[in-house]
N, C-alpha and C positions, 0 to 999 in steps of 0.2 A: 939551646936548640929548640926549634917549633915543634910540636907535637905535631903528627901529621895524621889525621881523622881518614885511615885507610883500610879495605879489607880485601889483605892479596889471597892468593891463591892461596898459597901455602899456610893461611889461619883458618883454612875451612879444616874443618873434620871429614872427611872424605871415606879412606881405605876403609873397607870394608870388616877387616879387621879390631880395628881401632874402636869400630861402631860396636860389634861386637863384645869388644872387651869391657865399654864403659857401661852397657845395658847388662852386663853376665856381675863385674863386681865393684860398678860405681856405688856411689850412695847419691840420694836425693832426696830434696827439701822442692814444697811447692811456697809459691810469693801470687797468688791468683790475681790473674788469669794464665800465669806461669811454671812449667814445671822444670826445674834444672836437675842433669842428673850430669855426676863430676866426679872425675879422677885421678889424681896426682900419679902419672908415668914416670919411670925415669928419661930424661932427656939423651936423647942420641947425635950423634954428631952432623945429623942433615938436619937437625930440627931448628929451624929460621926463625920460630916465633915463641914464645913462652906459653902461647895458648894456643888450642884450637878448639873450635866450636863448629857444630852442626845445630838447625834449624829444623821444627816441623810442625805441621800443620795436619791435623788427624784428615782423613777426609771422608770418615764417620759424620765428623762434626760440621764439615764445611764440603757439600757435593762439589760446589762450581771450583774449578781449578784459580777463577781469576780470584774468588774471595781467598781462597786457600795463597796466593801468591802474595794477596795484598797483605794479609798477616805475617804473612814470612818478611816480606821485605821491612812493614815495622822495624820487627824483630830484630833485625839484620842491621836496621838503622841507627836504632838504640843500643846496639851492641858493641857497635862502629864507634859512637860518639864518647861512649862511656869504659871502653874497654882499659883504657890506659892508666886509671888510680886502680885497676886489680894487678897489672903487670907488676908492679916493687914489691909483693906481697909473694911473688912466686917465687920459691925456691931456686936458685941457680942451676944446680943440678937437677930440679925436675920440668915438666911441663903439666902442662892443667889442659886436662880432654872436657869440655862443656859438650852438652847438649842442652838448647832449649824446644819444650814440646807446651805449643799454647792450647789450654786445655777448655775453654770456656763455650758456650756452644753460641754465641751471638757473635756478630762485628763488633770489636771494640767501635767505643764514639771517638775517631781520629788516634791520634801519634800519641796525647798522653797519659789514657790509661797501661799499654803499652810500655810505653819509657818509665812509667814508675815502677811497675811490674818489675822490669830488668834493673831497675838503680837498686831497688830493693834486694833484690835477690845478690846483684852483686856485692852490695855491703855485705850479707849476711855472712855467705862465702868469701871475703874477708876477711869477717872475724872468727870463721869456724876455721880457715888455712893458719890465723895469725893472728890470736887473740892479745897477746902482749900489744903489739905494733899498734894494734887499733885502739888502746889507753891509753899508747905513749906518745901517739901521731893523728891526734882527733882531725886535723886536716886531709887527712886519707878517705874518710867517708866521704863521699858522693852525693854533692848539691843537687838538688831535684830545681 
């Protein structure tokens, strides 16, 4: 079956609640110009995706809304492309709340400081959800 490079609705991180609960007893590691803050939920029976993620962009750091969008969407992009070697890593029964918050105070130079940022951090988280698997399945880390 094709891997399909998609991000529906139902993998955003949304309810306000959710936002909530991952900023009050998530844990987070920064991958700079990256900050991920993440937390293994249990899964419920309307839950469609094994992840979900939310995006932001301070706007401390970035006044204008369009530079503030054009980081998000990055984000959003490399998240998209790379999302799927962390999916086999997720517990059946749980789901994984991300948030990614870009912390750097200049425009990245294009798409690839960005994309390493999040390939990065996805490894890491990885092997902090699934330290065995990533010895036993060196294939599972994430080609830059």
């Amino acid at each position: 079956m094709a891997i399909r490079y998609t991000f529906k609705v139902y993998e955003r991180l949304k309810r306000e609640q959710h936002i909530n609960t991952l900023f009050l007893s998530g844990k987070a590691f920064s991958v700079f110009p990256v900050r991920l803050i993440y937390t293994l939920v249990p899964r419920t029976g309307d839950a469609l995706a094994p992840a979900q993620a939310g995006f932001s962009v301070p706007k401390k750091k970035f006044r204008s809304s369009v530079h503030r969008h054009r980081v998000r969407r990055l984000m959003v992009e490399a998240w998209r492309l790379h999302k799927h070697t962390l999916y086999p890593l997720i517990p059946a029964d749980k789901q994984l709340h991300l948030f990614f918050i870009f912390t750097d105070n200049r425009m990245p130079d294009g798409y690839e400081p960005v994309k390493e940022a999040i390939v990065k951090g996805l490894n890491k988280l990885g092997v902090i959800m699934n330290p065995q698997a990533q010895n036993e399945h060196p294939e599972t880390t994430i080609q830059t």
